[in-house]
C-alpha positions as CSV (number, residue, x, y, z in Angstrom):
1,X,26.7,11.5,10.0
2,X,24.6,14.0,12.0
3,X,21.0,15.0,10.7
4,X,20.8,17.3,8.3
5,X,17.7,20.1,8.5
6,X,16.3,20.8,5.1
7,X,14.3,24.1,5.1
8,X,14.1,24.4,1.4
9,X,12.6,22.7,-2.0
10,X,15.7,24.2,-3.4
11,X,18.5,22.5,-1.7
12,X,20.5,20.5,-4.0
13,X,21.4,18.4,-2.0
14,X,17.8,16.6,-2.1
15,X,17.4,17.2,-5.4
16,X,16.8,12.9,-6.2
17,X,13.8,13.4,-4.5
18,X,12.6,16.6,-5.9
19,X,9.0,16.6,-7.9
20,X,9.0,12.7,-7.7
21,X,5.5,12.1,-9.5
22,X,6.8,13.6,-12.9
23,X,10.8,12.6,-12.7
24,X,10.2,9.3,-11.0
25,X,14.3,8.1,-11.6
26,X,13.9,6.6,-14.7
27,X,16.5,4.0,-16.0
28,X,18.8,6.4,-17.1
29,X,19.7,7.4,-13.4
30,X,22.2,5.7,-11.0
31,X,20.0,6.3,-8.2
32,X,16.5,4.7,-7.2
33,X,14.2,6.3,-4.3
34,X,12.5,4.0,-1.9
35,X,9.3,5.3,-0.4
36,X,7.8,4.7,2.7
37,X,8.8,2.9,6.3
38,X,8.5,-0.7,5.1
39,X,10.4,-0.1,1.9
40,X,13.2,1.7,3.1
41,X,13.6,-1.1,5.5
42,X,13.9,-3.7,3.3
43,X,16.6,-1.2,0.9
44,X,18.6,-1.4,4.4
45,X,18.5,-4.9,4.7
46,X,19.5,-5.8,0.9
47,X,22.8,-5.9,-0.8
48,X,22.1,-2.6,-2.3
49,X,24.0,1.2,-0.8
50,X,21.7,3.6,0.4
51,X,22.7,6.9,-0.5
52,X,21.0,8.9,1.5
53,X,17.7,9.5,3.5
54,X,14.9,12.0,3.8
55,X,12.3,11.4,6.7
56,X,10.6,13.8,9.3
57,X,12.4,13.7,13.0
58,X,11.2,10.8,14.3
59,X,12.2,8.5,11.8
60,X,15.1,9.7,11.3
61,X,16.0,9.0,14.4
62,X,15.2,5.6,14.4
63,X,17.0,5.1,10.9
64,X,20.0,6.6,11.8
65,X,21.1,3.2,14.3
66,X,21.2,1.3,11.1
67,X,22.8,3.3,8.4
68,X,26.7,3.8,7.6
69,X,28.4,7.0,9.6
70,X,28.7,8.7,5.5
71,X,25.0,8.0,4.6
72,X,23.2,11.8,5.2
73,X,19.9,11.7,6.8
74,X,18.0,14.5,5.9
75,X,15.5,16.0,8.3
76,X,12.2,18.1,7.0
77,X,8.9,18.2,8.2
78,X,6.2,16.2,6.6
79,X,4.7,20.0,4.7
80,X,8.1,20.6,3.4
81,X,8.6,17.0,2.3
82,X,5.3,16.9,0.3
83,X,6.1,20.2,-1.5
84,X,9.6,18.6,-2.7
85,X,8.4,15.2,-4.0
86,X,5.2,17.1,-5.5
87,X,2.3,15.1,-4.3
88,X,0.6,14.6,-0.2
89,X,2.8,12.5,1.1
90,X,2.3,10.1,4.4
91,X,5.1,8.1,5.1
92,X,7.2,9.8,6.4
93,X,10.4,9.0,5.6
94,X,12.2,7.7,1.8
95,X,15.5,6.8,0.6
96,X,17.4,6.9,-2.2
97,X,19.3,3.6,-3.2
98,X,22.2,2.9,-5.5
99,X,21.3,0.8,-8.8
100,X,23.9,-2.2,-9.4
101,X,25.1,-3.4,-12.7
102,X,22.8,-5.7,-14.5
103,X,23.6,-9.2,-13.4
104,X,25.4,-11.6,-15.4
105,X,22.6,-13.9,-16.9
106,X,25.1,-16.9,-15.8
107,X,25.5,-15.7,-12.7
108,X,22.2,-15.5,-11.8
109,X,21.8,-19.5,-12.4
110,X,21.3,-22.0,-10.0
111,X,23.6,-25.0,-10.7
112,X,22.6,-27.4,-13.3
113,X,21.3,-30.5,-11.1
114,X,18.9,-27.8,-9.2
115,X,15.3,-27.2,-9.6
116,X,14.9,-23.9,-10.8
117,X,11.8,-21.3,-12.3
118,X,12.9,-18.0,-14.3
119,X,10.1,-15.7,-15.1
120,X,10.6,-14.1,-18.2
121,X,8.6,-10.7,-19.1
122,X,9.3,-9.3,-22.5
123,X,7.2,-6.7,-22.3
124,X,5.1,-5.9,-19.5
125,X,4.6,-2.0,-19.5
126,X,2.5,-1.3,-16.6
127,X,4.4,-0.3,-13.4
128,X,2.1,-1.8,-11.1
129,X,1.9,-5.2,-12.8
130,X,5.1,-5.4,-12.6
131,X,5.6,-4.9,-9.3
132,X,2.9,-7.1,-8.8
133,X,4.7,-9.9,-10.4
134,X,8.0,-9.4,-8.7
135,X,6.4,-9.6,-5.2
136,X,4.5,-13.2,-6.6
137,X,7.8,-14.6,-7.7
138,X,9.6,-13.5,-4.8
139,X,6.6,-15.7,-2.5
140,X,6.4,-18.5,-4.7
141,X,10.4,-19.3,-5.1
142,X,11.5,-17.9,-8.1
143,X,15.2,-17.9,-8.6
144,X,15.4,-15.1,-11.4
145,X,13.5,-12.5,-13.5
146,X,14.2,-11.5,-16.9
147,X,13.1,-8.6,-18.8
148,X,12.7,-7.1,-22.0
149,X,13.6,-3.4,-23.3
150,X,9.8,-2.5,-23.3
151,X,9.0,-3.5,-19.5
152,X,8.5,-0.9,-16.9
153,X,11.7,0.3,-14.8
154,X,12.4,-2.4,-12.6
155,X,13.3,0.5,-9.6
156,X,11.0,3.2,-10.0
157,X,9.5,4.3,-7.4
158,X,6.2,2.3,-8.3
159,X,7.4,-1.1,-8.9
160,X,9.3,-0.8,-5.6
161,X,6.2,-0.5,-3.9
162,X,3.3,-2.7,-5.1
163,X,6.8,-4.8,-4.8
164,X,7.0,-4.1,-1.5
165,X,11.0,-3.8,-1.6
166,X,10.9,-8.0,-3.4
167,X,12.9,-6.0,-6.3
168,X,16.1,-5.3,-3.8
169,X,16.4,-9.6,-2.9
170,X,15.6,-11.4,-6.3
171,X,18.3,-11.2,-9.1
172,X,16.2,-9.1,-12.0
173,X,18.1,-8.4,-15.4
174,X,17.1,-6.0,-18.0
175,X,18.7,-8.3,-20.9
176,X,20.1,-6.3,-23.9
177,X,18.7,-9.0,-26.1
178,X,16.3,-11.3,-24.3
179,X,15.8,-13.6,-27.0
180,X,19.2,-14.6,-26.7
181,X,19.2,-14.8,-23.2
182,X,16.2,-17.0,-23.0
183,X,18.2,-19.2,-26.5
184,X,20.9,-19.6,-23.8
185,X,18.4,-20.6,-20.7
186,X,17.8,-23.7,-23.4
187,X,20.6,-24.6,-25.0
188,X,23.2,-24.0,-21.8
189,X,21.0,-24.0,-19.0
190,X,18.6,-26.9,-19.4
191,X,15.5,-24.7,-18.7
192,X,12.2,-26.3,-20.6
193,X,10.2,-22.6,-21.8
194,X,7.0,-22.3,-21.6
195,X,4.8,-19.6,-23.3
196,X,1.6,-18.5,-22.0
197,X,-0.7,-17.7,-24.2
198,X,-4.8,-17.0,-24.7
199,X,-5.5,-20.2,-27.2
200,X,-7.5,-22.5,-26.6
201,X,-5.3,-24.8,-29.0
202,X,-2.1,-24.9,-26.1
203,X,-2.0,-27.2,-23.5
204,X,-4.5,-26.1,-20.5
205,X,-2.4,-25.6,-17.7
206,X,-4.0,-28.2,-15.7
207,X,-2.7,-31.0,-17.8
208,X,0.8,-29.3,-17.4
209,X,3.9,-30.9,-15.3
210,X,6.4,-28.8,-13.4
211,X,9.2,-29.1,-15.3
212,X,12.7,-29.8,-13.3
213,X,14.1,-26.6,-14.9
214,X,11.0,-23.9,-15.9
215,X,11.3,-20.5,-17.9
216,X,7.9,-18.7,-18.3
217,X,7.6,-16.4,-20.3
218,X,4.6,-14.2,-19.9
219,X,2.7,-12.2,-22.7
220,X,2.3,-8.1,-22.4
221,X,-0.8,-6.4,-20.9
222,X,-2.6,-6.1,-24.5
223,X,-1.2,-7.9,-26.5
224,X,0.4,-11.1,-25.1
225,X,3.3,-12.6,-26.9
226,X,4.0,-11.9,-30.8
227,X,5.0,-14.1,-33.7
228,X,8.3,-13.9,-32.5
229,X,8.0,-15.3,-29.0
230,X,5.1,-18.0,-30.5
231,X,8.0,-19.3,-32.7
232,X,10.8,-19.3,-30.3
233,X,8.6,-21.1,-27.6
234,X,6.5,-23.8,-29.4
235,X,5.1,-25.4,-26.0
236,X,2.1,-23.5,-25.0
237,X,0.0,-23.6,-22.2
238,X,-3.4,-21.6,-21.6
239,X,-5.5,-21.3,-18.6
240,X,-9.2,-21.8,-20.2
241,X,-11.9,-19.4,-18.9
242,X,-15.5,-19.4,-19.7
243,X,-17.0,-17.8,-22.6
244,X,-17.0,-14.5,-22.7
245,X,-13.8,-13.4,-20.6
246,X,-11.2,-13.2,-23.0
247,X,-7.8,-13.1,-20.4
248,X,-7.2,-12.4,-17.0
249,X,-4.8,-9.4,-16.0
250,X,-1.1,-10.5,-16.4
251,X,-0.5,-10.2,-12.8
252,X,-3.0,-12.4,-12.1
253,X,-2.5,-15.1,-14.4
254,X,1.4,-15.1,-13.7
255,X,0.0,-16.0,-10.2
256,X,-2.0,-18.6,-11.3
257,X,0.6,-20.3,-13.3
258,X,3.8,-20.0,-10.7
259,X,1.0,-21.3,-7.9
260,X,0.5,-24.8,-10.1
261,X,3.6,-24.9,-10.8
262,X,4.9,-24.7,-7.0
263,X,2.2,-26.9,-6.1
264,X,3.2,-29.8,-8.7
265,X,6.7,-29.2,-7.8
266,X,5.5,-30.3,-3.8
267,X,3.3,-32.9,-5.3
268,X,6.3,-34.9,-6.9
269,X,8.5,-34.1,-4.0
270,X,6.2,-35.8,-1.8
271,X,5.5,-38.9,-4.6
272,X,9.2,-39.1,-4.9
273,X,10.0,-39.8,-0.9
């Protein structure tokens, strides 16, 4: 595919990537966009089709070695560029990607005799803790993600960012019921779950084993987890703070918990041999 000069807002043939700040490709799309050099390389190093490109000359250029014959690369200058996506813009090149199917939650699981950690996230709103989160449980080993209705898009443009691109290479499912699905990690999957919480009642977190087979389940930004998820995940574990801070942000405490867990996971690897 040769590159493809776009001179105007109004070509429709950019229109994925047109005013990006208010449209953003919400779940309802079939598309994601990619922003960004180190992104975009990591959307053409995953699994998932690239449908097309948009970047200034120069990166188009070097993009276009490493993309199918049918993908179009379109060329505009960086002023054109930041008038279509609707805010100043400095990267110089994006891409939109193809969304895939949610993942069969049995497919996603590693075989019964493996180690394993899901993260499970039924609500955790904030696009930038979320992505957050991904990129942590991409670093520390985690084999899946699971998430609820009332999370933030998984793709949008945000979440692929702070992500930097971790979304594209670690199976994510946005489960039609989650409750079910984490009933199933359980009762089919030998997972032991493990709700964090903010009371000081639970088990502090430095008294906690890794489990051979752990599902986390992390609380929302302002509210944690409700009666729901307290009764469907009696074991509990906290990290304690001193008086006066009342959590930590839910980035950072899902951090803190997959760390100790990967840590005693090494510990009894090493005390094993």
């Amino acid at each position: 595919m040769p590159l493809i000069p776009i001179t105007n807002t109004d070509d429709s043939r950019v229109a994925p990537y047109r005013q990006l700040h208010q449209t953003n490709l919400t779940r309802g799309s079939k598309l994601f966009v990619a922003e960004g050099d180190k992104v975009v390389q990591r959307l053409l190093d995953s699994s998932f089709v690239t449908d097309s490109v948009l970047a200034e000359a120069d990166w188009a250029e070097r993009l276009a070695p490493q993309l199918p014959p049918e993908t179009p690369i379109y060329v505009a200058p960086r002023e054109l560029m930041t008038e279509l996506v609707g805010f100043r813009f400095h990267r110089g090149v994006l891409a939109c990607g193809q969304r895939k199917p949610a993942p069969d939650l049995r497919a996603m699981m590693p075989p019964l005799d493996q180690p394993a950690t899901i993260l499970v996230c039924p609500a955790v709103q904030d696009p930038t803790n979320l992505g957050s989160i991904v990129r942590t449980a991409a670093a520390l080993g985690v084999a899946a993600i699971l998430l609820g209705s009332d999370c933030a898009d998984p793709f949008s443009r945000r979440v692929l960012r702070v992500s930097m691109g971790s979304v594209l290479f670690i199976p994510v499912r946005e489960a039609v019921d989650l409750v079910a699905d984490v009933v199933a990690l359980r009762e089919e999957h030998g997972f032991e779950v493990l709700a964090t919480v903010l009371d000081n009642r639970a088990v502090p977190l430095s008294q906690v084993p890794k489990p051979k087979r752990l599902a986390l389940v992390l609380g929302s930004e302002g509210h944690g987890l409700d009666e729901r998820w307290l009764k469907l995940c009696p074991q509990q574990i906290t990290l304690p703070m001193q008086a006066g801070i009342d959590s930590l942000n839910v980035a950072v405490a899902a951090a803190v918990f997959l760390y100790h867990f990967q840590q005693a996971a090494l510990t009894d690897s090493v005390d094993t041999n």
